[in-house]
N, C-alpha and C positions, 0 to 999 in steps of 0.2 A: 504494500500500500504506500503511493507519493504522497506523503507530508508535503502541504502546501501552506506555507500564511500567506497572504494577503492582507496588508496594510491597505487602512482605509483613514481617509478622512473627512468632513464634511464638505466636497467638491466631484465637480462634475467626473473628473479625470478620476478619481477613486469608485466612483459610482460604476464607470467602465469597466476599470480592475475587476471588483467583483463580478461583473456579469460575464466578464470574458472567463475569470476561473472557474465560474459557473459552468460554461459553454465544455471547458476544458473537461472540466469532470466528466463530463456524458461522454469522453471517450479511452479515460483512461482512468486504472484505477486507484484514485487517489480522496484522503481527506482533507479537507478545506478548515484552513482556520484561518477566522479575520480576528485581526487585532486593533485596536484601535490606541495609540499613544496618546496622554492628554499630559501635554507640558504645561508645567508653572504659568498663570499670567501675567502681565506685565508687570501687575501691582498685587505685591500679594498681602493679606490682612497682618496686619504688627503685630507683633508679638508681645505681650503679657497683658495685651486687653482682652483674656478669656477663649482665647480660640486657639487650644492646640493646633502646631501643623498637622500632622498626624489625621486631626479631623478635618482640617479643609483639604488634606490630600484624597481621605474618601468622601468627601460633597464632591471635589471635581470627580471622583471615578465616577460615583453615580450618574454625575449630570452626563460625563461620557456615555456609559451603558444607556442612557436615553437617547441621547445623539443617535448611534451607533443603530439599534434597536430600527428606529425611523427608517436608514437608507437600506439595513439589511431585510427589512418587515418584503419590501416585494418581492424579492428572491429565494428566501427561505421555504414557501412553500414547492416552489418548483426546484430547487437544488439540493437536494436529499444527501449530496457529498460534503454539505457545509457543518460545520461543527456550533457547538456556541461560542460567541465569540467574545473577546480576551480586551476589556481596557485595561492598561497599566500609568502608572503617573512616573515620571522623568523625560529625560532625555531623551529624544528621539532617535536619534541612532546607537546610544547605548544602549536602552531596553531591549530594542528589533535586536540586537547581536548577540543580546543574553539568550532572547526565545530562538531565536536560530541554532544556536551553541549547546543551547540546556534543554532542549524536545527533538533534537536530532533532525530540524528540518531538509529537504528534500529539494526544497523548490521553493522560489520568491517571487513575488507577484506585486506590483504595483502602478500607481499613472505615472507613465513617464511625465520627465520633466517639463516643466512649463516654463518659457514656451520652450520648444522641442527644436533648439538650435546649438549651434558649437559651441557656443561658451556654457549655456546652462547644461550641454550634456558634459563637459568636460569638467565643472565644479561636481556636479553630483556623483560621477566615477574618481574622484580624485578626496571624496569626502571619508572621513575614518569608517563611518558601515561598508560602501563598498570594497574600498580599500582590505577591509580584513575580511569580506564577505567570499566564502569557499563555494557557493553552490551556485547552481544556475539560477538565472532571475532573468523576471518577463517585463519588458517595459509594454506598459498598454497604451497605445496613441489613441487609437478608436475601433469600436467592435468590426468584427471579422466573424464570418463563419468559417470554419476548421474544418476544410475541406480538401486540403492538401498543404504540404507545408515546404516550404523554400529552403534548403540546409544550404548554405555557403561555404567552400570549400576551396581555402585560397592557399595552401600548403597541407605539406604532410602533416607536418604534427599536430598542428587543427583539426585533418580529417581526424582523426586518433582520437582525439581529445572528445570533439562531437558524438563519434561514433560509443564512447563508454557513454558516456550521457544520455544518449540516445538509448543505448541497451537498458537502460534502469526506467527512465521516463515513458517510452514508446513500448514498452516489454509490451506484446499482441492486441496493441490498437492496428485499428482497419486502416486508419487514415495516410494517404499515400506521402512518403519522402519523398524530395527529389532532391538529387547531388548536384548542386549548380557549383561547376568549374571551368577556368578561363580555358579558353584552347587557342592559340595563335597559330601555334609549330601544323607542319605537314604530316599528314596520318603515318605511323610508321617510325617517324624520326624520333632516337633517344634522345630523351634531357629532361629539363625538370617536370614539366608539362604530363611528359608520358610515365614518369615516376607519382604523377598526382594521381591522376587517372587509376593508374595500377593499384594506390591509395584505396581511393572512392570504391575501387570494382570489392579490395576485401572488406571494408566496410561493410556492402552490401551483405555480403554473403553472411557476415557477423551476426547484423540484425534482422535479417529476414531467418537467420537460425532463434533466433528471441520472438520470431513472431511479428515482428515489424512490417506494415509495407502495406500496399507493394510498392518496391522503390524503385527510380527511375534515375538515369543520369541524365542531367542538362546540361553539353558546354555550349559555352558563350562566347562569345568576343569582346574581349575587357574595352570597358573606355575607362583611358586614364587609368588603368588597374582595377576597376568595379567593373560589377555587371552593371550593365548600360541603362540609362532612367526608363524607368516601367517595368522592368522586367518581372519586381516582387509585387508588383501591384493587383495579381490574381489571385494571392495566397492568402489564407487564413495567419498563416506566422512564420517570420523567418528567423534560424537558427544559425550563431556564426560565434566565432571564437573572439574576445579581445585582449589586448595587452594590457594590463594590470596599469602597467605606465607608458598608456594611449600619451601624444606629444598634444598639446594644445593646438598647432596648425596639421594633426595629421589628416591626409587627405580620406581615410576612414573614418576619420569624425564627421568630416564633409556629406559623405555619401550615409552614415547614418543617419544623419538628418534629414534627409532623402525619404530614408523610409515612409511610408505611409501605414505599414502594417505594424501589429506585433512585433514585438522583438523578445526572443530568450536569447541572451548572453551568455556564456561559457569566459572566462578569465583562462589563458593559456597559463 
């Protein structure tokens, strides 16, 4: 069973979250937990006029759990993979790294950043949760239906990396992979190209022995080194590896931005 949390918060882009882990569920078999973080406000009540902290730290969970309650009330009756869900009081990416670390989660789920450009993705991968964060995680732009899914495959040790991932997450869902890799070189000709390839081809055979698939190879013709605009624009979600210490002008930042689907993230 895929341990999932799903961080929510009172906005639109969390609202998505949830319903896309939602969607998730119904094809793979995993439990859903939303969490919801309720940090300090700005001002918080003095101290020795009668009000332990203690007790305004559970008035704020409570008023969390109502929060919370409200956006998950629509979905719960139709997502049967969801759990009850978790307010806690601190710090926002300390807390999420405890419950990831200390409930052995699987999978990470949240609304991508706002707005969904280089600078704000490159502050939020450069922030101490991702930074120490080990497990795959979905950025949610806008709902998709998960009907086939995009895997990106732009070197070997990526495909690798994907492909464990893939064996634990996609263990005997129906929903088709496709290996999308660059292809320039002439059919037949060695070098790196036909070493990737060679990649993708045992990959396959890996997860379709896990029950995966059915999966398909797509190359492409890189622009620039990406697959070319539009090309993940039919998918339900695209899966692709990142460097831990992505550069701020990397031209992968660029083209993540790009995306219009899902994203799960792999940290090489």
């Amino acid at each position: 069973m895929i341990k999932t949390l799903v961080t929510v918060e009172m906005d639109l882009a969390s609202s998505f979250a949830i319903r896309y882990a939602c969607r998730l569920g119904q094809h793979i078999k995993m439990e859903l937990h939303p969490v919801y973080v309720k940090s300090a406000p700005s001002m918080e009540p003095a101290t020795g006029v009668g009000w332990a902290p203690h007790t305004w730290q559970r008035e704020l969970i409570q008023m969390g759990k109502e929060e919370i309650q409200e956006m998950l009330a629509a979905e719960a009756d139709s997502c049967p993979v969801m759990q009850e869900p978790k307010v806690v009081y601190g710090d926002r990416g300390t807390e999420l790294l405890k419950i990831v670390e200390q409930e052995a989660i699987d999978l990470y789920v949240e609304g991508a950043p706002q707005p969904f450009a280089p600078r704000t993705i490159f502050k939020s991968l450069r922030s101490k949760f991702y930074q120490r964060l080990n497990r795959p995680f979905i950025w949610v732009r806008t709902l998709r239906k998960i009907d086939q899914v995009f895997v990106l495959c732009h070197d070997v040790t990526g495909v690798r990396i994907v492909a464990r991932a893939l064996g634990l997450l996609w263990e005997g869902c129906p929903v088709p992979l496709h290996f999308a890799f660059p292809e320039t070189e002439e059919k037949g000709k060695a070098g790196p190209e036909a070493l990737l390839r060679e990649e993708v081809r045992k990959a396959k055979v890996e997860l379709e022995a896990e029950g995966c698939g059915p999966l398909r190879e797509v190359p492409f013709a890189p622009v620039s080194g990406a697959p070319p605009p539009g090309l993940t624009d039919e998918y339900g979600l695209v899966v692709l590896t990142l460097d831990r210490e992505l550069r701020k002008d990397s031209a992968q930042l660029q083209w993540l931005s790009e995306v219009k689907v899902p994203l799960m993230c792999i940290f090489a």
